[in-house]
Every structure is written in C-alpha cells, then in structure tokens.
C-alpha positions in Angstrom: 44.3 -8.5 -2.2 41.1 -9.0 -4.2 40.4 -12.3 -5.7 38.4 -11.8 -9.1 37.0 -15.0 -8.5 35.6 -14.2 -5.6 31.5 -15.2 -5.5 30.6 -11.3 -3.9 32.0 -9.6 -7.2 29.2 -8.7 -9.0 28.5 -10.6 -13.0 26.9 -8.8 -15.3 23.7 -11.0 -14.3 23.8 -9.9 -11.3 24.1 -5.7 -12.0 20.8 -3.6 -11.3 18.8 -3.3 -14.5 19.0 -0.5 -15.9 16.4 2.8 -16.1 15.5 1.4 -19.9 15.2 -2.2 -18.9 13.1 -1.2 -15.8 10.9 0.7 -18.4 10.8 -2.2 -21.0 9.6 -4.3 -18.2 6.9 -1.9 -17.1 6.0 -1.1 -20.8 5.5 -5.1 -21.1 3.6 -5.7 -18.1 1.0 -2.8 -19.2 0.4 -3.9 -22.8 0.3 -7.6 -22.0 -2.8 -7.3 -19.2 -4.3 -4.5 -21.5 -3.6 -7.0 -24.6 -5.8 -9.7 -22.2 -8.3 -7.4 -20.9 -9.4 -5.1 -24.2 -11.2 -7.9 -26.2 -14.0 -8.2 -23.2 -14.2 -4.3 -23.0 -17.1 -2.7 -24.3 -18.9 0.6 -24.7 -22.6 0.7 -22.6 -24.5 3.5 -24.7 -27.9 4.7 -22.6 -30.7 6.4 -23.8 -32.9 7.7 -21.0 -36.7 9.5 -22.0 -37.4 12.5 -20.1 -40.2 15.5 -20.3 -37.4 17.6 -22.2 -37.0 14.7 -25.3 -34.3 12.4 -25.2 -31.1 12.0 -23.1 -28.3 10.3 -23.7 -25.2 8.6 -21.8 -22.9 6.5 -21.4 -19.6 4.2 -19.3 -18.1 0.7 -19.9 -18.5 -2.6 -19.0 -16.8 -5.6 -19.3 -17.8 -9.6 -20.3 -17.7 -11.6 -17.1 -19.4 -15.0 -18.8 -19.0 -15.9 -22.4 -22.8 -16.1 -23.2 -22.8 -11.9 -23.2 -23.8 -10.8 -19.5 -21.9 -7.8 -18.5 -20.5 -6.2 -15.3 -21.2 -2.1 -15.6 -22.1 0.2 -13.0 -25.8 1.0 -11.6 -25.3 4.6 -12.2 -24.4 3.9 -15.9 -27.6 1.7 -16.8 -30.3 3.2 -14.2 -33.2 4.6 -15.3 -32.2 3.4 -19.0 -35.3 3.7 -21.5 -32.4 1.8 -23.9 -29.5 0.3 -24.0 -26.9 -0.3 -26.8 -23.5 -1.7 -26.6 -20.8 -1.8 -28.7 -18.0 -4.1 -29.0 -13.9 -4.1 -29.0 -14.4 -4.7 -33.2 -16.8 -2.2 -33.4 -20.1 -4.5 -33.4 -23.3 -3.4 -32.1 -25.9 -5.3 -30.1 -28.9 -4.1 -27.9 -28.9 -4.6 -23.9 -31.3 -5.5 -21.5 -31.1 -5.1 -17.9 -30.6 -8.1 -16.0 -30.1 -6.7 -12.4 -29.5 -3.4 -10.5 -28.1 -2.9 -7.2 -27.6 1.1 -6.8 -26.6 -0.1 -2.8 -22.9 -1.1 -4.1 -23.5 0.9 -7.4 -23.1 -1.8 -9.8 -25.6 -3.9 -12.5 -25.7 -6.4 -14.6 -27.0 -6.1 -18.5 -26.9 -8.6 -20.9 -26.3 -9.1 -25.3 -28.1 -11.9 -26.9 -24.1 -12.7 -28.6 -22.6 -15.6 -27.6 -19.5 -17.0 -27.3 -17.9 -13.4 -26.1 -14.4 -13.3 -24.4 -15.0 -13.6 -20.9 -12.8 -11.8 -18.6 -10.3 -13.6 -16.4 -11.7 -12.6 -12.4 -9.4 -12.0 -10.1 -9.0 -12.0 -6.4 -9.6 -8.3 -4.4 -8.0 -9.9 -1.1 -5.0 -10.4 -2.8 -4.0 -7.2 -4.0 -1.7 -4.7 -1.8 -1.0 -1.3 -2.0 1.4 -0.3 -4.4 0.8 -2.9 -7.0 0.5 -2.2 -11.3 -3.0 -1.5 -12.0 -4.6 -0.9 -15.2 -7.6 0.5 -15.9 -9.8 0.3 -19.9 -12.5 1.9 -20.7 -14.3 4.7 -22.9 -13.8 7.8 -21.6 -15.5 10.8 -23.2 -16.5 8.1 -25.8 -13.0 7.5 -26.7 -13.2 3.5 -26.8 -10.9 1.0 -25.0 -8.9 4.1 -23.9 -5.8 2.5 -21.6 -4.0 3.9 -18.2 -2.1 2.5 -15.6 -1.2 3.5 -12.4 -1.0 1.5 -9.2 -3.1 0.1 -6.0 -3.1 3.5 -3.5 -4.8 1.9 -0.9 -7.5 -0.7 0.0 -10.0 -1.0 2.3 -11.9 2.4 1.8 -15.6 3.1 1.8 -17.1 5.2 -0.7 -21.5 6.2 -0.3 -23.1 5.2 -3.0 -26.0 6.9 -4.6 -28.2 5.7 -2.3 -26.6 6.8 1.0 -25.7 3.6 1.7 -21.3 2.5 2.1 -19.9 0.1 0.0 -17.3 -1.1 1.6 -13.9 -2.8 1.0 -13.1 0.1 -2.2 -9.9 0.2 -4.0 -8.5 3.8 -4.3 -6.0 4.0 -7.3 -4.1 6.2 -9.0 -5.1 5.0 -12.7 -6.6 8.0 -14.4 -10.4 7.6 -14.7 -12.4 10.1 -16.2 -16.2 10.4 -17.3 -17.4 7.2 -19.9 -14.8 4.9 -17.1 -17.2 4.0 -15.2 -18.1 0.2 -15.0 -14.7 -1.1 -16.3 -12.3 -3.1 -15.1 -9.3 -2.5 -13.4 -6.6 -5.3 -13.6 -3.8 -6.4 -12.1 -0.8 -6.9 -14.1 -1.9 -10.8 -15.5 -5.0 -9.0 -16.7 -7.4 -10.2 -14.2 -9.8 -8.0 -13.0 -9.7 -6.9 -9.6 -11.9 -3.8 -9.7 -15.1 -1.9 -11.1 -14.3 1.6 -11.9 -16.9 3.3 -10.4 -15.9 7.1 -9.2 -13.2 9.8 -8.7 -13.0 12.5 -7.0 -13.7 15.9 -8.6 -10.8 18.4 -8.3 -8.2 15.8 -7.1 -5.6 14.7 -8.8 -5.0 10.9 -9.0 -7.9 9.7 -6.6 -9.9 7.2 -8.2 -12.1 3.9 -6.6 -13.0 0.9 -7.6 -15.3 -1.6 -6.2 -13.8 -4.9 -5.0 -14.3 -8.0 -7.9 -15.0 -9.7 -4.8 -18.0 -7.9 -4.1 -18.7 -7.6 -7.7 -18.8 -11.2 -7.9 -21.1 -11.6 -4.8 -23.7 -9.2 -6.8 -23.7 -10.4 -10.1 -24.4 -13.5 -9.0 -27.7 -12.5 -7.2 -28.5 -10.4 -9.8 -28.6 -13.5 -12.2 -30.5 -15.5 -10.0 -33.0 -13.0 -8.4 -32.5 -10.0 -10.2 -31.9 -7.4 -7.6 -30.0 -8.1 -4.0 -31.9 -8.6 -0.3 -31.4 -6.5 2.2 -33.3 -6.7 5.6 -35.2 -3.1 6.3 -36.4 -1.7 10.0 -38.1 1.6 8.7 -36.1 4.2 10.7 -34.5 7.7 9.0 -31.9 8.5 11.3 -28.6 10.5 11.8 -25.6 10.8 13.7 -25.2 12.2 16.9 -23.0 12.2 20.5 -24.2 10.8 23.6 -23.9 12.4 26.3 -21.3 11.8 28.6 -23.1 11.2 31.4 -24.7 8.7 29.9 -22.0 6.6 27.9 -20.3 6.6 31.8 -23.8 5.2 33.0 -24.4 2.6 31.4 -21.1 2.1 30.3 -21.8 1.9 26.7 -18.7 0.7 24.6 -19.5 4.0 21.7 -20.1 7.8 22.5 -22.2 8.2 19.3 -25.4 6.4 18.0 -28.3 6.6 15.6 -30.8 9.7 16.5 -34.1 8.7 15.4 -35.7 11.2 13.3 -38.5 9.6 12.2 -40.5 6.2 12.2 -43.1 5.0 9.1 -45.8 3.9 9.6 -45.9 -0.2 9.9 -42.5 -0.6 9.6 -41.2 -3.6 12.1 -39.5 -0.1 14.0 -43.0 0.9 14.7 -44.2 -2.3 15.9 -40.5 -2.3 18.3 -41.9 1.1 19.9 -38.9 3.1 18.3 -40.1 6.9 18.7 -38.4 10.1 17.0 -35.7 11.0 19.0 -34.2 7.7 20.4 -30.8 6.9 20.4 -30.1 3.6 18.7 -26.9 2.6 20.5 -26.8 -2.0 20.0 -28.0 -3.9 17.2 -28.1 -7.5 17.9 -25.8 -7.2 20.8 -23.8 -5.2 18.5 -22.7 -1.7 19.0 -23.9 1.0 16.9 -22.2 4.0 16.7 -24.2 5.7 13.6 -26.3 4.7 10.7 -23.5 2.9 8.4 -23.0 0.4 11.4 -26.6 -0.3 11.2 -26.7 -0.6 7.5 -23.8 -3.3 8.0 -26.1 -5.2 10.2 -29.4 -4.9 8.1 -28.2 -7.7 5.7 -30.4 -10.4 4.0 -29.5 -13.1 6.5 -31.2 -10.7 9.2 -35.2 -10.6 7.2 -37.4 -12.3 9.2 -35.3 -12.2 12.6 -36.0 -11.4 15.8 -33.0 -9.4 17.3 -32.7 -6.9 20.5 -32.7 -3.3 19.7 -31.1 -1.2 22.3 -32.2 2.4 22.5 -31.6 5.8 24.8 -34.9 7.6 25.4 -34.4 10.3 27.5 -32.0 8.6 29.5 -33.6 5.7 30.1 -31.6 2.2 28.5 -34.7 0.3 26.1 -34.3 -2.4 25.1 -37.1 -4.1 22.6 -36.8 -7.2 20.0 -37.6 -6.1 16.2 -37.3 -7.9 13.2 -36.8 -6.9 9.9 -38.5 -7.5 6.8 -37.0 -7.6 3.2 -36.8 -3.9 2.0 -37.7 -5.1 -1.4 -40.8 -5.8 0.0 -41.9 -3.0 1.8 
C-alpha cells in the first residue's frame, strides 16, 4: 500500500520545471550577462587611405581597463589611417593605436575618456563545451546587436592573417556576422571569455573566438611594448613526408617535417648552414613535424639562444646549433 508520506513521492518542489520555466531561466541568464556586458561595448569605425580615395570599415571592441584602452581585433584596426569609436550612449571619441599583434589577430586602441565601464575578464580554462555563451557586437553597423548560443568546442587552432596558428580558439555557435569582430563573448555572469574574431563562410553555426586568456597575455605586452616578441630563424618552409626509409633509420619519433624552401640572406638559418631543401625534423630536442610546430617553438623566451637544429639533407642526420634573433628586429 502506498504511504503518501512517503519521502520518494515527489512535492511540487521537487517536479521538473517546466518548458516555460526552463525558458524564463534561459531568457534571464541571457539578458542579465548582456545587461553586464553592453555598457563596455563599443563600435571601432576605420578609415583607411588608399590610391582609389578613402575606405571605410569597421568591428567592435570592448573596454578592458576603465581609463579607455580597448580589446578589438588586428584585422579591424590594421592599416587604419583613423580611427573613431563610438560608445553604448552614442558618444564619440577618436582612437589611437596602442599595439597590434596580427600573429593572434588582436590589438589594442585606446580613447582619451576616462572612467569607462571596464569589462569583467573571465577565465578561458574554465569554460567547457556546451556552456551559455553570448556574444555583442555591431554587426553590419547595427550597434550592440545581442546572440546567444553555446561553447561548441575548445581547444581549436584557427591561421591568422599572417600564416601563423593561434592556438587554444573557442568554436561557438553564437551567430557572428561581419562588424562582430573584436567583441566579447561571455559566459553567462557576463565575463568575457572570448574575442570574436572569425566564422566560417557558408557554414552554418561555426564561429571562433580567441581565448581571454590569450587576449590578456597580448594586451598586456601591447601596453608595455607595444607589439609582441617573437624569436625568428629566417627559413620559408612547407610541409612534407619523410621517407620511410628514413624515419625507420634514424628512428625519428614523426614521418613529416619542415622542407626548406628557402634561406635569407643573414638570417641566424644562414649562419646554421640550413640549405633549400633540408628537412627540419627537431627543434631544441623537440620534434617537428611541420611549420606550426616550429612556430610554437620560435617564442620570445627563445631570442638570443643557442639551440640544436636537427635537419635531413639527403639522407644524411645534421645536426647544427642556431639561435634566433627577435623578428621585430630583423
């Protein structure tokens, strides 16, 4: 005989929410982190001189510090003869470019406005697939334009501009279209976790955003030395297979590496005896299996050190000591 008292029958508490509730819930947790986001969203207008007149552009940004430096994208502000900005209330203000990185396609421009509503910045590790994102921006010009979606996946690697990977992207579902690019993307306590920064053309759905982490890394050299370091050999190269024979021979841990197709001229490659047509197969006793590994490796902590090369010429196992030199240098 049932006991209506019994503890397992369910109280009204207890019964699934309903399809409205669940809605209510979502509706709340998308205005609120929009609500906290919007007031540090702002329009980057770009005015770029060229032999045909004037062109114009545009994406977003967001405030990251209260004393008007914002977080946009390289591909928004690069090349920029001008820059104007325009707030959440409508206010204008001229830019200036404060820092570019086109490696991890994001830059840093600055309003002489203070006291501005800084972002809240998250944390990038934190977030897992499946999660409420939301992304603000100005697409097509239509300012602090709101979507939603969730975290797809993490972990992907998207080439920038400049041929080089950024690593560590967030692929989301949040509809981003052209004028998105260099918002935020936020969890669902507002903070921002992301960069807009691309989608896919034809897809539906497939959008990426660049890690705050990484984002946070950046700015931060961009304020203090106004571009980021990166340690530079002087090789072009491209992928290719090695041989069988020779992976089995000198039992080397990958079965592609970095074909050398050319060498410039007083570059620390030259001075290493790198030719056209070695295969780069070790940097630093670290495998290479093509040219992002070796971008990976060429970092700033590596300008100025000496590190073992390892290179196939012919089938003969080289290897010679280079060092790098800052490629901001060069």
């Amino acid at each position: 005989m049932l006991d209506l008292n019994d503890s397992a029958v369910p109280t009204p508490d207890s019964l699934p929410a309903t399809n409205d509730e669940l809605l209510d819930a979502y509706s709340r947790a998308v205005t609120s982190a929009a609500a906290r986001i919007t007031p540090s969203v702002v329009n980057v207008e770009v005015h770029q001189k060229s032999g045909r007149g004037e062109a114009h552009g545009g994406g977003s940004g967001f405030f990251f510090t209260p004393d008007g430096f914002i977080l946009t994208n390289s591909h928004v502000v690069s090349g920029a003869s001008s820059i104007e900005v325009a707030l959440a209330d409508g206010t204008r203000f001229p830019a200036t470019i404060v820092g570019d990185d086109p490696h991890t396609d994001l830059a840093v421009v600055r309003i002489s406005a203070p006291n501005q509503v800084a972002a809240r910045l998250g944390d990038s590790d934190d977030i897992r697939p499946g999660q409420l994102v939301v992304a603000v921006g100005n697409p097509y010009g239509f300012q602090c334009t709101v979507t939603a979606g969730v975290v797809s996946a993490l972990g992907r690697t998207m080439r920038a501009r400049s041929g080089r990977l950024i690593d560590n992207v967030i692929q989301t579902d949040a509809a981003l279209n052209p004028g998105n690019s260099g918002g935020p993307l936020v969890n669902s306590r507002g903070e921002v976790i992301g960069v807009n920064t691309a989608v896919i053309a034809m897809a539906q759905g497939i959008c990426f955003s660049i890690g705050i982490n990484t984002a946070k890394f950046v700015a931060s050299r961009l304020i203090r030395d106004g571009q980021i370091t990166r340690s530079y050999i002087g090789v072009a190269g491209q992928n290719v297979p090695v041989h069988r024979r020779v992976v089995r021979f000198y039992d080397l841990p990958v079965e592609q590496a970095v074909l050398v197709m050319s060498v410039e001229k007083g570059s620390p490659a030259e001075a290493a005896d790198l030719r056209e047509g070695d295969l780069i197969v070790a940097y630093g006793e670290r495998p290479i299996s093509g040219v992002d590994d070796l971008h990976r490796l060429l970092t700033e902590e590596q300008v100025g050190v000496a590190s073992p090369i390892t290179f196939i010429r012919h089938t003969e196992k080289i290897v010679h000591t280079i060092i790098p030199v800052n490629a901001n240098d060069r």
